[in-house]
C-alpha positions as CSV (number, residue, x, y, z in Angstrom):
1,X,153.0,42.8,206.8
2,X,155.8,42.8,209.1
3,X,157.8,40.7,207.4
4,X,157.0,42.9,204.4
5,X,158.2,45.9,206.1
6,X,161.2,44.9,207.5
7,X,162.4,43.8,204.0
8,X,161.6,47.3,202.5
9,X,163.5,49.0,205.7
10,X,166.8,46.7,204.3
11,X,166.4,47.1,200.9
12,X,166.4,50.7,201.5
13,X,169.0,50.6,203.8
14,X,171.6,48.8,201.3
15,X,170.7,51.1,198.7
16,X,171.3,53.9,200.3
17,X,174.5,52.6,201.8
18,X,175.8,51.3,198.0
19,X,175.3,54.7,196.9
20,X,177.1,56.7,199.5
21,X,180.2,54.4,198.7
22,X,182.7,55.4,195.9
23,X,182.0,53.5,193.1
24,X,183.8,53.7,189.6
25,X,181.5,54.6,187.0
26,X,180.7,52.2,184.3
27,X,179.3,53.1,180.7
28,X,175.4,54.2,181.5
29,X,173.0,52.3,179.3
30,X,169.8,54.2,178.2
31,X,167.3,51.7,177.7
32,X,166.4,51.9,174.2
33,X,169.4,51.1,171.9
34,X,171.5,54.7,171.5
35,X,167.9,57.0,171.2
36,X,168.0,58.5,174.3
37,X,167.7,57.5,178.2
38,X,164.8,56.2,178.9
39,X,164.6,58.2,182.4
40,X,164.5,60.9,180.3
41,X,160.8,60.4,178.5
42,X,157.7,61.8,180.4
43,X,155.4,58.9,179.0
44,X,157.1,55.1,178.6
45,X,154.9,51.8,178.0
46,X,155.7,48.2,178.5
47,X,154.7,44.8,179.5
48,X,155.0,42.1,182.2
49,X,155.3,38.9,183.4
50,X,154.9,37.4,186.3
51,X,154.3,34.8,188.9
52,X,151.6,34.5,192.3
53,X,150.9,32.8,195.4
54,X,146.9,33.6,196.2
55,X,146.4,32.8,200.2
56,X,143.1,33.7,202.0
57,X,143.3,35.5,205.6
58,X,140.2,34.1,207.5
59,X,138.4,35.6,210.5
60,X,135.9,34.4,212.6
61,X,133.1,35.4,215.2
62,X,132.9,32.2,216.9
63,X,135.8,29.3,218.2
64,X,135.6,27.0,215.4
65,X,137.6,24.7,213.3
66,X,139.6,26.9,211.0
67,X,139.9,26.5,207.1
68,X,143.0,25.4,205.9
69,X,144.1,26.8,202.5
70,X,146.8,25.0,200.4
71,X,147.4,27.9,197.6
72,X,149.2,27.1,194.5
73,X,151.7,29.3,192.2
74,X,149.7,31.1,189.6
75,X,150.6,33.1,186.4
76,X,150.3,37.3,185.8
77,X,150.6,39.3,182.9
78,X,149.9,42.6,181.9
79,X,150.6,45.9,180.6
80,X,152.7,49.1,182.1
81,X,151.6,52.5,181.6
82,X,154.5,54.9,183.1
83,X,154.2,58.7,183.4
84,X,157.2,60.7,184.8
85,X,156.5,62.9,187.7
86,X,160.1,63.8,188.5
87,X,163.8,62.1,189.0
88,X,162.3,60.1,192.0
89,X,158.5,59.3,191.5
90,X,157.0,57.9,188.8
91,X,152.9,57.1,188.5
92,X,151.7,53.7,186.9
93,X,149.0,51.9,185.9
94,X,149.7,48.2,185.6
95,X,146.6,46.3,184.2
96,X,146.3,42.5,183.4
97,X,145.1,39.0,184.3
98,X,146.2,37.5,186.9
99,X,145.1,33.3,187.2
100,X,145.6,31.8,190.9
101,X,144.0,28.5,192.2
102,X,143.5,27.8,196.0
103,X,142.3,24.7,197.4
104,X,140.4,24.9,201.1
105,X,139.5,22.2,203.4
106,X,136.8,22.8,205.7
107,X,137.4,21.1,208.9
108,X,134.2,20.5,210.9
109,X,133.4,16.7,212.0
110,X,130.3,17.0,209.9
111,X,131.9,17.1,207.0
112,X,132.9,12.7,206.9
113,X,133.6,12.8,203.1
114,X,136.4,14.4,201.0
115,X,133.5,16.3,198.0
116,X,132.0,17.6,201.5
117,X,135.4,19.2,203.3
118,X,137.4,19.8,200.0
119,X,136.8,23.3,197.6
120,X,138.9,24.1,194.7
121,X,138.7,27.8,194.3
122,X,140.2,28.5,190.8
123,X,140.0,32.6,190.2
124,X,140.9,34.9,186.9
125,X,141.0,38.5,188.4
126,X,141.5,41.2,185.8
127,X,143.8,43.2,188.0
128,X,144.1,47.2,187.9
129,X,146.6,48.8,190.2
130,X,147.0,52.4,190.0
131,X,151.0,52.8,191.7
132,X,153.6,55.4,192.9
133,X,157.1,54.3,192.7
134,X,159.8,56.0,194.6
135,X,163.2,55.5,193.1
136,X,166.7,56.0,194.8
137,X,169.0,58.4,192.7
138,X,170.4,55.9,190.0
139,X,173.5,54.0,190.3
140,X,175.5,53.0,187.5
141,X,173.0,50.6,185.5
142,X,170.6,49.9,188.2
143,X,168.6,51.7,190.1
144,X,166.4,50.5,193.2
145,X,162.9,51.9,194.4
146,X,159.7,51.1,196.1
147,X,155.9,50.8,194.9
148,X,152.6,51.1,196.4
149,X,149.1,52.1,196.3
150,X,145.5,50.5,195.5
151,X,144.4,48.4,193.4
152,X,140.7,47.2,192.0
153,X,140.3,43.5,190.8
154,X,137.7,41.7,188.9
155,X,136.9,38.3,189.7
156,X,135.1,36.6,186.6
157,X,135.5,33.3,188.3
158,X,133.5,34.3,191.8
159,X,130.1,32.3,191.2
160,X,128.4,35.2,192.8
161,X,125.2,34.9,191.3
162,X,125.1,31.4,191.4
163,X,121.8,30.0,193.4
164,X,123.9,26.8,194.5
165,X,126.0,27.2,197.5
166,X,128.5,24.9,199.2
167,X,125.3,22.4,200.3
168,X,125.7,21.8,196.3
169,X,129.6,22.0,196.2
170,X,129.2,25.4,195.1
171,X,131.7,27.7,196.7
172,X,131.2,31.5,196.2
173,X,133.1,35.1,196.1
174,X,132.1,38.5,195.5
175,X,133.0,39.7,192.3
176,X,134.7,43.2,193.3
177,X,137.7,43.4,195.1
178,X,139.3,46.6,196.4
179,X,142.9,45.9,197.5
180,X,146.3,47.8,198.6
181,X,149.8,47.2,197.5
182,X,153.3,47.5,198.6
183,X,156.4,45.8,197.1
184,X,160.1,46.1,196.7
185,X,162.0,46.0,192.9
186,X,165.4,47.3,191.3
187,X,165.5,48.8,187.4
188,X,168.1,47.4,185.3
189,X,169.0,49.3,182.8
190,X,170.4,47.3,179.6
191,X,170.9,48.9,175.7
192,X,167.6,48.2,174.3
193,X,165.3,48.4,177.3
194,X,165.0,48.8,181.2
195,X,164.6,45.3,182.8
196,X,162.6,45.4,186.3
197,X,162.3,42.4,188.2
198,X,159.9,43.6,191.9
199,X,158.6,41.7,194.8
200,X,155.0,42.5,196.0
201,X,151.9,42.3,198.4
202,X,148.7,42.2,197.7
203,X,145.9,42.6,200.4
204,X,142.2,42.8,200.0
205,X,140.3,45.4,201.9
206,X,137.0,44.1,201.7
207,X,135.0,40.9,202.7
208,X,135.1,38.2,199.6
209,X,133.0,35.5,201.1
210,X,129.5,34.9,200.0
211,X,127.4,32.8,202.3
212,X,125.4,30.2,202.0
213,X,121.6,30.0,202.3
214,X,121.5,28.7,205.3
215,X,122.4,30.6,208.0
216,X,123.3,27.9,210.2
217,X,125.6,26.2,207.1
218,X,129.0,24.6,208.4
219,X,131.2,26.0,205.6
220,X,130.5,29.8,206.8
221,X,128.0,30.5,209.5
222,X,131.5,30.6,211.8
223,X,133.0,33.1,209.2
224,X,133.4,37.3,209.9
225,X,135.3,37.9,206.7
226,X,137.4,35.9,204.0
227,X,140.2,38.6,202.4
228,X,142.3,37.5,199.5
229,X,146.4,38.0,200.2
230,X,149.2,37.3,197.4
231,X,153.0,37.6,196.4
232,X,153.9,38.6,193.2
233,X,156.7,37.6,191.6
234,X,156.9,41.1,188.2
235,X,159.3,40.8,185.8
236,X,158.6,44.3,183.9
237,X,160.0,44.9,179.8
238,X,159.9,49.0,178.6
């Protein structure tokens, strides 16, 4: 989140120093092929596509060995629903499906085979963010801002009401997530349409883990909470 910050605090920075410079104007396109600029309509639709890198953010009650995740790149893609509030703040609603695979290994000495330390979580989420954007004053054909706000996701992959546990190689998530969102992105504004490619986090709120049976079970007697935490890579068409 730091890190996070600290990149929004420099994006914001350069913006704000590019536009206090004296630029020469260049021809202002509007987005939608000579009918009009696009900043101009209340209500604009689109579509995205995108890229992700699931992690998981462990916490524990005891000193134990911790869970190593190796998370792989996944794929998004969705749909954009835009409504104007003024110049600088726009509200959006960004559903779709986001795919994301993360494999753990549990590390206690117990576990002497690789089925019994090794879990391949494989989630589809479908992914509801409701967002505010606040945008700089536009410059020439771009124009740069920053998002945030919450966010509900669906995980039809959890094995939540699955009576095997991780004593059966079953490894198992809540279904609901509840998360928050902050990310960086810059609107390019071609003739046909607005081009937005945005950088963003994505951190669960609540506890994803569902325990096993046994209260005593290796894989997450030792565990407080398990919270999902991605990158997304957007590239947004309106």
């Amino acid at each position: 989140m730091r890190i996070l910050g600290l990149y929004i605090c420099v994006f914001l920075c350069g913006a704000q120093f590019l536009q206090a410079q004296r630029v020469r104007e260049k021809i202002a396109n509007d987005a939608t092929g000579g009918r009009g600029q696009i900043d101009n309509q209340r209500y604009t639709w689109g579509y995205y596509l995108g890229l992700n890198i699931y992690d998981y953010k462990f916490d524990y009650n005891e000193i134990t060995n911790e869970v190593y995740v190796n998370p792989s790149m996944g794929f998004n893609v969705g749909l954009v629903g835009d409504i104007k509030i003024n110049d600088y703040l726009n509200f959006r609603l960004e559903p779709g499906i986001n795919f994301a695979t993360r494999n753990l290994t549990f590390r206690d000495p117990s576990l002497t085979t690789i089925s019994e330390r090794d879990r391949e979580v494989t989630s589809t989420y479908i992914h509801v963010p409701a967002l505010l954007k606040v945008s700089t004053k536009r410059l020439n054909n771009w124009k740069p801002f920053i998002i945030g706000g919450a966010s509900y996701s669906r995980n039809l992959s959890s094995n939540e009401m699955n009576l095997d546990d991780n004593s059966s190689g079953q490894f198992r998530q809540v279904t609901d997530v509840f998360n928050y969102e902050l990310g960086i992105g810059v609107d390019l504004y071609l003739f046909y349409f607005k081009f937005t490619p945005s950088l963003r986090g994505v951190f669960a709120i609540n506890d994803e883990l569902v325990r096993d049976v046994d209260p005593n079970s290796v894989y997450t007697s030792s565990i407080s909470s398990m919270q999902s935490r991605g990158v997304f890579l957007h590239f947004t068409f309106q």
